[in-house]
N, C-alpha and C positions, 0 to 999 in steps of 0.2 A: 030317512033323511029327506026333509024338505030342500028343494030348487037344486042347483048345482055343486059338487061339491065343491070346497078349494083345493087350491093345489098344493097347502099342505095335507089337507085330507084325502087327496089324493095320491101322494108321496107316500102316507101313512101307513096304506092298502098294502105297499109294496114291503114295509116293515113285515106285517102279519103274513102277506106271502112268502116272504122268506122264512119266518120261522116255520112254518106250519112244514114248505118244500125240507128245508133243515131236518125235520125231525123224521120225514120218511127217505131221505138220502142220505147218503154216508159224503154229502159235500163240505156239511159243516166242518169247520176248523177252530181252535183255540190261537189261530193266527189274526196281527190285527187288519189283515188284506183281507177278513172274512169276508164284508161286501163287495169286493170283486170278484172272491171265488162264488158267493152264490148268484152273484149275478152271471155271470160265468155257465155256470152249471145251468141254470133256469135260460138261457138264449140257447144254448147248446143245444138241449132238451126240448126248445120249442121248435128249432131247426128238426128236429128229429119227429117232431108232430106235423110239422107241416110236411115234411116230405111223406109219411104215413097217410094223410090226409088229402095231398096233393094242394098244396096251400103254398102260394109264393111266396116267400117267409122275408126278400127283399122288398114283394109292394106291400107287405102289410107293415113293415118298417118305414116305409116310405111313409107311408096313410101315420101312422102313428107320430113319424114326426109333424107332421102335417097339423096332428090336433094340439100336439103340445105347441108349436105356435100359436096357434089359436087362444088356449086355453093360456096361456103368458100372456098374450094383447090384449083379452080378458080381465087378468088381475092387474093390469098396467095402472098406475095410477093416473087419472083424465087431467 
């Protein structure tokens, strides 16, 4: 990928990572709240890496919101 992606393409990512986490977890569901239960599952589980890892799993939410500002003022139309 040439320059920055956008923020659908960036959205997009999060499609393929849920399936791919879907197929190695027993999260998925035939429910239509599936993307709250994998998104769900996948925060849950990264809490569970950060604390493994000693990772502040609130500044890097913090930091993350942070870019998706950015990255929205970014696509903003001028």
């Amino acid at each position: 990928m040439i320059g920055e992606p956008t923020n659908e393409q960036r959205a997009l990512r999060i499609d393929a990572l849920f399936a791919t986490y879907n197929e190695i977890t027993d999260c998925d569901s035939d429910d239509s709240d599936i993307d709250h239960l994998s998104l769900a599952c996948v925060l849950a589980d990264m809490r569970h890496w950060c604390d493994l890892h000693s990772v502040d799993f609130f500044a890097a939410l913090d930091l993350s919101y942070q870019h998706y500002l950015e990255e929205r003022a970014d696509a903003a139309p001028t």
